[in-house]
N, C-alpha and C positions, 0 to 999 in steps of 0.2 A: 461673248466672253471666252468662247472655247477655242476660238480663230485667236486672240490675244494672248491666253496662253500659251496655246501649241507654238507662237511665234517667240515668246520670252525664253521657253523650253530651247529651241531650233538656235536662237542668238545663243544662251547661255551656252549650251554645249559647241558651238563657233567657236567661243570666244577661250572656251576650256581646251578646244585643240589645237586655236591656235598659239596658247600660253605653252602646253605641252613642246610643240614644236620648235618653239623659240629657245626654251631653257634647255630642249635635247639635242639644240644643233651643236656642231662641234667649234670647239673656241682653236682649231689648231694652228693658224694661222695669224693668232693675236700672242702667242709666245716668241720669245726671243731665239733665234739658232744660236745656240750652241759651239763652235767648233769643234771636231772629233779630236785632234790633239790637245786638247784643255781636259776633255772626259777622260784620254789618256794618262796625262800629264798627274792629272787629282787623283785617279787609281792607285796608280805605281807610289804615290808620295806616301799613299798609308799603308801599302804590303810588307807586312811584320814576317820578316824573316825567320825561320827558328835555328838555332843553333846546331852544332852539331852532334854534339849529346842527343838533342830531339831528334834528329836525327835517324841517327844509329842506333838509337831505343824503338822509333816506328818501323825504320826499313829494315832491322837484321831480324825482327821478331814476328815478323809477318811469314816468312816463313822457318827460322828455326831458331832456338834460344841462339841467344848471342853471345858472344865468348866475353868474357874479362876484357878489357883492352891491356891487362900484364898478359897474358895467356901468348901476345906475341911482340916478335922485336918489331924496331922501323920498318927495316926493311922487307922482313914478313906483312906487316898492315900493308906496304905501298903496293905488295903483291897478291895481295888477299883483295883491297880495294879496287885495283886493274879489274879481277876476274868478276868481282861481287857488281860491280858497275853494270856490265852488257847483264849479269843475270837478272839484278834488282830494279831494270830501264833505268837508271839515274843518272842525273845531269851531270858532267863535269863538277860543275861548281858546289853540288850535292855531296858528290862522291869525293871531292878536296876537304872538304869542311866536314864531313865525318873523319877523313884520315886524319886532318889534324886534329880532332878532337883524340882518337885513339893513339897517335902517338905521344900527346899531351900526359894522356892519364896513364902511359906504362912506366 
């Protein structure tokens, strides 16, 4: 009796390592690839731009209050914007889209 147990014991736990085994193996080669430009391509389609108000409300206030946009002319923003660029790291396209927001609201 004790030989037939030890042996049900011996199977059962077989049979529970090798279920374990089966269900832990990895499935990565049963998925479809991808292409990297499609993962590209669906990124870019939902990146939400913000304005330029948003802007020049987060980059000029990170380091000092930020002036009125009446406070200067055009041509003063397009010269304040040049320098504010190299100081604030910001993009061309950053630094465009805040100026025209500031010349917009003087």
């Amino acid at each position: 009796m004790k030989i037939v147990f030890k042996l049900s014991i011996a199977l059962g736990l077989m049979v529970a390592f090798g279920l374990t085994v089966v269900a832990c193996s990895s499935t990565k080669d049963k998925y479809t690839n991808v292409p990297a430009d499609t993962v590209a391509e669906a990124s870019e389609e939902f990146k939400i731009e913000k304005s330029g108000a948003q802007l020049w409300g987060e980059t000029c206030n990170r380091c000092h209050i930020a002036p009125s946009p009446a406070d200067y002319n055009d041509t003063d923003w397009e010269t304040i914007s040049l320098h504010m660029r190299v100081r604030a790291n910001l993009t061309e396209h950053e630094s465009k889209k805040i100026e025209e927001f500031l010349k917009s609201a003087n």
